[in-house]
C-alpha positions in Angstrom: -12.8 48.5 -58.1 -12.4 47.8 -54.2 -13.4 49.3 -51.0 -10.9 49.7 -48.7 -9.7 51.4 -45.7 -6.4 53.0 -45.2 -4.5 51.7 -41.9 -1.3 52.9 -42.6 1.4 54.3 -44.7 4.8 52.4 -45.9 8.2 54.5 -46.4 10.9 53.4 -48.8 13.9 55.2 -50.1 15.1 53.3 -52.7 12.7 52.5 -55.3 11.3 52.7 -59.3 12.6 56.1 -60.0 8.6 56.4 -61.5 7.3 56.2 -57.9 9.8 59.1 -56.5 7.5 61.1 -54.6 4.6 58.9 -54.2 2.5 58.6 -51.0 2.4 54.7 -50.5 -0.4 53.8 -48.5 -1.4 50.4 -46.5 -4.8 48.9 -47.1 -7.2 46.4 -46.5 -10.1 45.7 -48.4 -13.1 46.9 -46.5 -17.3 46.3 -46.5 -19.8 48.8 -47.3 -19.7 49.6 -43.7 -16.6 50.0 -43.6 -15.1 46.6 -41.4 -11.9 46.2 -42.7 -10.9 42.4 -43.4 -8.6 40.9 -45.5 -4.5 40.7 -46.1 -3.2 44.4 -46.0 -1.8 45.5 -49.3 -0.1 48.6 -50.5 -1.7 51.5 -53.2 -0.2 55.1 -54.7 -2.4 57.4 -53.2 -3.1 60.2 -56.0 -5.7 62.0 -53.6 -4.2 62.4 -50.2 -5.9 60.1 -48.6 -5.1 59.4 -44.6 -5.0 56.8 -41.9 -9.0 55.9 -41.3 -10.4 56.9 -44.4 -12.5 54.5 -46.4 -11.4 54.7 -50.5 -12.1 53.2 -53.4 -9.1 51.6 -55.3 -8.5 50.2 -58.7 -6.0 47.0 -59.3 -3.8 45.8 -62.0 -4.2 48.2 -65.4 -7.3 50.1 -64.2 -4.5 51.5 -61.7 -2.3 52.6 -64.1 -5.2 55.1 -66.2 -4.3 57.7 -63.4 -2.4 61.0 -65.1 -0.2 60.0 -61.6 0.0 56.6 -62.1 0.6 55.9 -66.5 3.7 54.2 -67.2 4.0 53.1 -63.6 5.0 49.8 -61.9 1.9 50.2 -60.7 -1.1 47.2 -59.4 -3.1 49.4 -56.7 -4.2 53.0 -56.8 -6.5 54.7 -54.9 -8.9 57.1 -56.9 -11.7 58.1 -54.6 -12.1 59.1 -50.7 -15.5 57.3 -50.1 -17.9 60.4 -48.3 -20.5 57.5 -47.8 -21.9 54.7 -48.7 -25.9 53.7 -48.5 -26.9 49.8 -48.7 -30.3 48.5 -48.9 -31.7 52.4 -48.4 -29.6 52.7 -45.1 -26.7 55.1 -45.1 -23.9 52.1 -44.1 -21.2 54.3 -43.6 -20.5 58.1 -43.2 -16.8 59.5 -42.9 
């Protein structure tokens, strides 16, 4: 699993008729602070997720175990909206 914040979303008509109606987000993997860094990649978001917030993802087969995602040409999914995160007894982030 990664931490990652959501900077965009992608739009594509044509594609694996398993994915018709997905929300396809853009990433990039993030700290616990939430400082995004990193090459942007793209997820199925199964949670409505948005622009800004901080998630948790899972890659490769972990991202197909979703009830959304099984079956799926599928390598990213995100499966949580991180509420906050707390590092070395210090709340590091709060959405």
């Amino acid at each position: 699993m990664l931490i990652a914040k959501v900077i965009g979303t992608t739009i594509s008509t044509i594609k694996d008729e398993k994915l018709v109606g997905r929300k396809l987000l853009i990433l990039r993997q993030a700290d616990e602070t939430g400082a995004a860094f990193g090459k942007p990649y793209v997820a199925v978001d199964t949670l409505d997720a948005g622009i800004g917030d901080l998630v948790l993802t899972a890659h490769g087969s972990g991202g197909r175990q979703t009830d959304i995602t099984k079956n799926s040409p599928v390598d990213a999914v995100i499966m949580a909206i991180i509420d906050h995160t707390v590092a070395d007894g210090k709340v590091a982030y709060q959405g």
